[in-house]
C-alpha positions in Angstrom: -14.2 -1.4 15.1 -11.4 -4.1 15.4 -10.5 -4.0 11.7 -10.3 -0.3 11.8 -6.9 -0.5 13.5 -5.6 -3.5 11.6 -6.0 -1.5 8.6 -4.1 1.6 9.8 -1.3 -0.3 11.3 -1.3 -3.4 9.2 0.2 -1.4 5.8 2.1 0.6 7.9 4.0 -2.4 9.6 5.0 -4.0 5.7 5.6 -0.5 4.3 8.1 -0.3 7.6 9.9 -3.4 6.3 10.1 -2.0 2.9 7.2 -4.4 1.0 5.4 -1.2 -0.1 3.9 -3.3 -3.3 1.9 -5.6 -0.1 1.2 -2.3 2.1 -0.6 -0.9 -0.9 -2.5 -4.2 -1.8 -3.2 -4.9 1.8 -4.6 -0.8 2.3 -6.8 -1.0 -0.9 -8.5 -4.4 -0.3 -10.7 -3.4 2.9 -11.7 -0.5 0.6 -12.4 -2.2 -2.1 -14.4 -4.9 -0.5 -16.7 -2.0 1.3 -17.2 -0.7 -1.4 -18.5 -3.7 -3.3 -20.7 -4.2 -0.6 -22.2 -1.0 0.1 -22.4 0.6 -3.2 -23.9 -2.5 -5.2 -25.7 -3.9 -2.0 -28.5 -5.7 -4.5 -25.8 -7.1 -6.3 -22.9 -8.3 -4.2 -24.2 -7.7 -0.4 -26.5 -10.8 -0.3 -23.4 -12.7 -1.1 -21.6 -12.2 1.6 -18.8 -10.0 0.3 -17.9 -7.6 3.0 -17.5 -10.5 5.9 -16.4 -13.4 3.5 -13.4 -11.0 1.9 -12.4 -9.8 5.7 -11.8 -13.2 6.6 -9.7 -13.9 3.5 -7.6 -10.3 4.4 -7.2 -11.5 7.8 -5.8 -14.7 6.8 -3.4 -13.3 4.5 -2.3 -10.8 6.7 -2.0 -13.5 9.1 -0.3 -15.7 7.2 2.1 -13.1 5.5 3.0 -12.2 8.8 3.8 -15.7 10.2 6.2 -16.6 7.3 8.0 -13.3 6.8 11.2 -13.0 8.3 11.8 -10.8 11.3 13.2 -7.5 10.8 17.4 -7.3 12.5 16.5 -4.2 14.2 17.4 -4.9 17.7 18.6 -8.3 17.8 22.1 -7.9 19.7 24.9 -9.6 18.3 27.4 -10.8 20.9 30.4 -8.7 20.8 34.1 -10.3 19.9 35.9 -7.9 22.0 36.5 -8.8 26.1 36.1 -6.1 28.2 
């Protein structure tokens, strides 16, 4: 339930700062990781796909997030002109 909004707000926040190649990646990888699990259950599901490839997401969201420079949109820059 808690991934469910990190994966609708998460892409939206990088496609916001213009990294649409990472909002993609970072929307398709959830998906793709479910689906691994669920479709091929016999196959990949014992191996610990699903919660093993959410940590890794997390952590790169996490980390992508820590080291990316902050959007300028409102930062106030102190004004040359006395009033």
């Amino acid at each position: 339930m808690f991934q469910l909004s990190a994966l609708v707000f998460v892409p939206l926040w990088f496609y916001q700062l213009g990294d649409i190649r990472q909002a993609k990646r970072l929307a398709m990888a959830p998906v793709v990781l479910s689906l691994l699990h669920y479709a091929w259950v016999d196959v990949f599901g014992r191996m610990g796909v699903l919660g093993i490839g959410t940590t890794v997401w997390y952590l790169v969201v996490v980390s992508t997030l820590l080291f990316q420079k902050a959007p300028a949109v409102g930062i106030l820059q102190p004004s040359s002109a006395e009033p």
